[in-house]
C-alpha positions in Angstrom: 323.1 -59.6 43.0 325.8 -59.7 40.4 325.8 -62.7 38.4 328.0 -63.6 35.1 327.9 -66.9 33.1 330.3 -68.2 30.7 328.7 -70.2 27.7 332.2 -71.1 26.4 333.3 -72.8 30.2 333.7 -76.4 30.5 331.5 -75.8 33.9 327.7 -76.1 33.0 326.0 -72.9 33.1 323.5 -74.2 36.2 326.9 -74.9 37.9 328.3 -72.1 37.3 325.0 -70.3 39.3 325.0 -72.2 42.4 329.0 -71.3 42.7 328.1 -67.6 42.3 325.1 -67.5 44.5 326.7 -70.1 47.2 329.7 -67.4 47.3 327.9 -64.7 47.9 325.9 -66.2 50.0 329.0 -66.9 52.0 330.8 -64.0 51.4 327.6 -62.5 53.3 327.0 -60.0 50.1 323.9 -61.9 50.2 322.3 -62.0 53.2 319.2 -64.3 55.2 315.6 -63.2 54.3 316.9 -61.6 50.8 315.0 -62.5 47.7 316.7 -64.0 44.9 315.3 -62.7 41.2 312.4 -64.6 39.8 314.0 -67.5 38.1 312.8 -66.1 34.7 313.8 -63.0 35.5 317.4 -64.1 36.3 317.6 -66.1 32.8 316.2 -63.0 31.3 318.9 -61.3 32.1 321.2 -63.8 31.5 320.1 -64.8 28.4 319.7 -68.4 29.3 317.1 -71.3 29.4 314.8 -70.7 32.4 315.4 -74.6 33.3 319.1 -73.7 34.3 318.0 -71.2 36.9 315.5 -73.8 38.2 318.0 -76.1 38.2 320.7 -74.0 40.1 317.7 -72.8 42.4 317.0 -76.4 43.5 320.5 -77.5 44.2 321.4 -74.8 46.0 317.7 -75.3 48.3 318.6 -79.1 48.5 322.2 -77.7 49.9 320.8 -75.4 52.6 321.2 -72.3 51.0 317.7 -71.0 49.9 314.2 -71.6 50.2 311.9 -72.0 47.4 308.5 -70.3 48.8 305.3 -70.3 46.9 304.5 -66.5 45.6 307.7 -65.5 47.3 310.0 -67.0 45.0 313.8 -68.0 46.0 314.7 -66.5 49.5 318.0 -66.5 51.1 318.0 -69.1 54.2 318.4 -67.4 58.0 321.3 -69.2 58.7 323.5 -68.2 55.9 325.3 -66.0 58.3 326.3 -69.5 60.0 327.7 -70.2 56.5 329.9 -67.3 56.4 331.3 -68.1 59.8 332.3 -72.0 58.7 333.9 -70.5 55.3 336.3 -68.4 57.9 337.1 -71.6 59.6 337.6 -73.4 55.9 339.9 -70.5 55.1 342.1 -71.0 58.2 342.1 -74.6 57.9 343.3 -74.3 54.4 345.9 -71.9 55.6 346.9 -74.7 58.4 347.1 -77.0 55.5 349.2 -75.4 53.4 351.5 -74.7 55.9 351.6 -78.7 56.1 352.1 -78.5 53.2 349.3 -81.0 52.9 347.8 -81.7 49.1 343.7 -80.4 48.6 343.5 -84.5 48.2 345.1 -84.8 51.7 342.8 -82.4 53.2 339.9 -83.6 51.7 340.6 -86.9 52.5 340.4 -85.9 56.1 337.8 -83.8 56.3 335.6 -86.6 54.8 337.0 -89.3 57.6 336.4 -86.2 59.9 332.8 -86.0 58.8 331.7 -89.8 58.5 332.8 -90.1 62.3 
């Protein structure tokens, strides 16, 4: 897993984590049943505060994307290949869109009336 943080980015540094772990999760470079690095470990390595990879290992568990297992660590959920299949659809959709020449508000807008239904 290949992981970079910018301290100078306007994006906090835990946010900046869940976006590069989420992606990869998506992009399937990460794949169900994988471990994640221990959380100090990762900060190690990253020269950051333990606490942000805590943080940025609980959002992305509240999101679906991991498990947080006790003397296991972070593990990659089984149905992040599920993930990487509703990206491609996201991908065309966006595509679609654009076409439309529909605004990301637009879009947005009706994906969340899509979803409250």
């Amino acid at each position: 897993m290949l992981l970079t943080v910018d301290p100078t980015s306007v994006l906090p540094l835990f946010e900046q984590l869940v976006t590069g772990i989420r992606g990869q999760i998506i992009g399937a470079s990460l794949r169900g049943g994988e471990r994640l690095p221990a959380a100090r470990e990762l900060a190690d390595s990253l020269e950051i505060n333990v606490h942000t990879v805590l943080r940025a290992y609980q959002i992305l568990r509240d999101e679906g994307f991991i498990e947080l297992r006790r003397g296991r660590g972070a593990v990659v959920a089984d149905r992040a290949r599920d993930y990487a299949q509703l990206s491609r659809h996201i991908d065309r959709l966006v595509a679609e869109a654009k076409k439309l020449d529909l605004t990301a508000g637009a879009l947005g807008a009706l994906i969340r009336e899509a979803y409250e239904k």
